[in-house]
C-alpha positions as CSV (number, residue, x, y, z in Angstrom):
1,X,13.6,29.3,67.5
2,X,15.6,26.5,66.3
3,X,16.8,23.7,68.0
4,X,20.6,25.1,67.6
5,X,19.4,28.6,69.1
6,X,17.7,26.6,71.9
7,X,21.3,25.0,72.6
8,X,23.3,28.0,73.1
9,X,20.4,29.7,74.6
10,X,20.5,26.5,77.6
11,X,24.3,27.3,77.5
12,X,24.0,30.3,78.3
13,X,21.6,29.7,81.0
14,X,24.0,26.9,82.4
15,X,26.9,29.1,82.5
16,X,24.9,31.9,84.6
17,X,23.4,29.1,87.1
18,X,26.8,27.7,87.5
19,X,25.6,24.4,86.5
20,X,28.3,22.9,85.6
21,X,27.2,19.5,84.7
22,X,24.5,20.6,81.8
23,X,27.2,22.9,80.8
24,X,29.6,20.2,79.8
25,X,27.0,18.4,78.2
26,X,25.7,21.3,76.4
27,X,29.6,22.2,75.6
28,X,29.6,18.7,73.7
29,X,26.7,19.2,71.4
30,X,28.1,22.7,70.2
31,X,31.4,21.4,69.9
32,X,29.5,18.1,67.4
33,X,27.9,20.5,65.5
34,X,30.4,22.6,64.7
35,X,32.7,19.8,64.2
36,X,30.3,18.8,61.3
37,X,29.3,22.5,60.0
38,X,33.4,22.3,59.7
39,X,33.1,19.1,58.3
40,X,30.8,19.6,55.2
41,X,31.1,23.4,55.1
42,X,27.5,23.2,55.4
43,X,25.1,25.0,58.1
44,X,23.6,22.3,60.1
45,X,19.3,22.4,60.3
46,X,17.2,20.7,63.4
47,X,17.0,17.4,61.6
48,X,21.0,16.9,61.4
49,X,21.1,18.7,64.7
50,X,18.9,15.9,66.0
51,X,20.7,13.2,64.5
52,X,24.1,14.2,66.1
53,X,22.3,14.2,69.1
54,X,20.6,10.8,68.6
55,X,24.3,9.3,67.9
56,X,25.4,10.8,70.9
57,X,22.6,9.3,73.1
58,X,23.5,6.2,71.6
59,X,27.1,6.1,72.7
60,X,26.1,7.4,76.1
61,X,23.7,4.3,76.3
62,X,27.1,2.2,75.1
63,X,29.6,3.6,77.3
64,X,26.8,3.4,80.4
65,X,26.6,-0.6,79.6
66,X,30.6,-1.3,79.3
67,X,31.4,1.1,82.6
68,X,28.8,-0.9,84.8
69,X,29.9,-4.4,83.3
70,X,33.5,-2.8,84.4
71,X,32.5,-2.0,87.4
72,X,33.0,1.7,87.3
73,X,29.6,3.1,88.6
74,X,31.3,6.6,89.1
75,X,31.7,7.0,85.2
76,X,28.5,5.2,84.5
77,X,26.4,8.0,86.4
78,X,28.3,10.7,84.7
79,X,27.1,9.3,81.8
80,X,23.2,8.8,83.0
81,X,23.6,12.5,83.7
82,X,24.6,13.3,80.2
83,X,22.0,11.1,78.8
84,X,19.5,12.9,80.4
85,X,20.5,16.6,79.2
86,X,20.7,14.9,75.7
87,X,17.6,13.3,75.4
88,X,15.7,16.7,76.6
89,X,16.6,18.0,73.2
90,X,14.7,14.7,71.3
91,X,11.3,15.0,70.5
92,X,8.5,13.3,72.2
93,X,9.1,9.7,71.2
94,X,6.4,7.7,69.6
95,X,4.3,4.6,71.1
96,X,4.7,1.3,70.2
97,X,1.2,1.5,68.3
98,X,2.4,4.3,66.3
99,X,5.4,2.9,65.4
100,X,3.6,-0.1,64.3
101,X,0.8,2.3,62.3
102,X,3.9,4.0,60.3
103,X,5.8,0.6,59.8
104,X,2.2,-0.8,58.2
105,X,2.4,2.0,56.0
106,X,5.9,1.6,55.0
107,X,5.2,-1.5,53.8
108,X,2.1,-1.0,52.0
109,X,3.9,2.0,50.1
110,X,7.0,-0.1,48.9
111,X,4.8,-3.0,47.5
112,X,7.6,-5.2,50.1
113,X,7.1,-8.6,49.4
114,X,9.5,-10.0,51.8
115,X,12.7,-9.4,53.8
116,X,14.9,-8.7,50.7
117,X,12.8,-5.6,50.6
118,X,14.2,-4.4,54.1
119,X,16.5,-1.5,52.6
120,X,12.9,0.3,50.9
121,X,10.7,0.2,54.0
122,X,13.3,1.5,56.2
123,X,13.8,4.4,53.7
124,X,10.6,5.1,54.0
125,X,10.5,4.9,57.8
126,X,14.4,6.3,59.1
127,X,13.0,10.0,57.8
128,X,9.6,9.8,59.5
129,X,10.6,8.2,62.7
130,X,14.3,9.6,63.1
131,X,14.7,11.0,66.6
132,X,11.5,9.6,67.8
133,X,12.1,5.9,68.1
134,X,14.9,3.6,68.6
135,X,15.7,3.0,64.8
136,X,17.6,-0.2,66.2
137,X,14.3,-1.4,67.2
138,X,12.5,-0.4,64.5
139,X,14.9,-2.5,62.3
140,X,13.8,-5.9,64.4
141,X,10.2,-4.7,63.4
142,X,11.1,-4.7,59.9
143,X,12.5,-7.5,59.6
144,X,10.1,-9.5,62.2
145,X,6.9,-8.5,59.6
146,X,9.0,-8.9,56.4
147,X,9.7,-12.4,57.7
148,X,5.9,-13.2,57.7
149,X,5.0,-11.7,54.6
């Protein structure tokens, strides 16, 4: 099954439990991906399934930060709630020595000689670790052992 089916099958599930805060969470992935199956005119695989999902963790993570700097801890925890039903659909994220492992082999397999050679190794990496690490992080990485090489 793939990871769309698994969507609408946890809607569907929602909707008979009543549970209507995965529900709206749920409701907003659908609605993402159909916005870009509309989009492109294309039909949407896991891997671009995943990455709307990603950016939507990400904004989740952003609007969490600005509501508690504001204040507004009722907003923020509706957001920690839809962060949680969001990052169930991610894949088992990697650990920091297996991120390191991949970003050794990055750079070994573009030849990078320093960090004007950023843009290759993360090419290498962004479709191998996608979805599995914090690619924000990863980019600090990259650029922390391009600076020493």
């Amino acid at each position: 099954m793939g990871l769309k089916e698994q969507i609408t099958e946890d809607m569907k599930a929602a909707m008979r439990a009543k549970e209507t805060a995965k529900l709206g969470a749920i409701r907003l992935i659908t609605a993402a991906i159909k916005q870009k199956e509309v989009d492109e005119r294309i039909e949407l695989g896991d891997a671009h399934v995943l990455a709307i999902i990603e950016k939507m963790i990400k904004q989740r993570k952003d609007s969490i930060s600005q509501f508690e700097a504001g204040g507004r801890q009722d907003l923020a925890d509706i957001e920690k709630a839809e962060l949680l039903i969001l990052s169930a659909y991610m894949p088992a994220g990697l650990t920091d020595a297996e991120i390191q492992a991949e970003l050794a082999a990055a750079v070994a397999a573009s030849g990078a000689s320093g960090p004007q050679d950023m843009g290759k190794v993360m090419a290498i990496l962004k479709p191998k670790l996608a979805g599995r690490a914090d690619m924000t992080a990863v980019s600090g990485l990259v650029k922390a052992a391009l600076s020493k090489v």
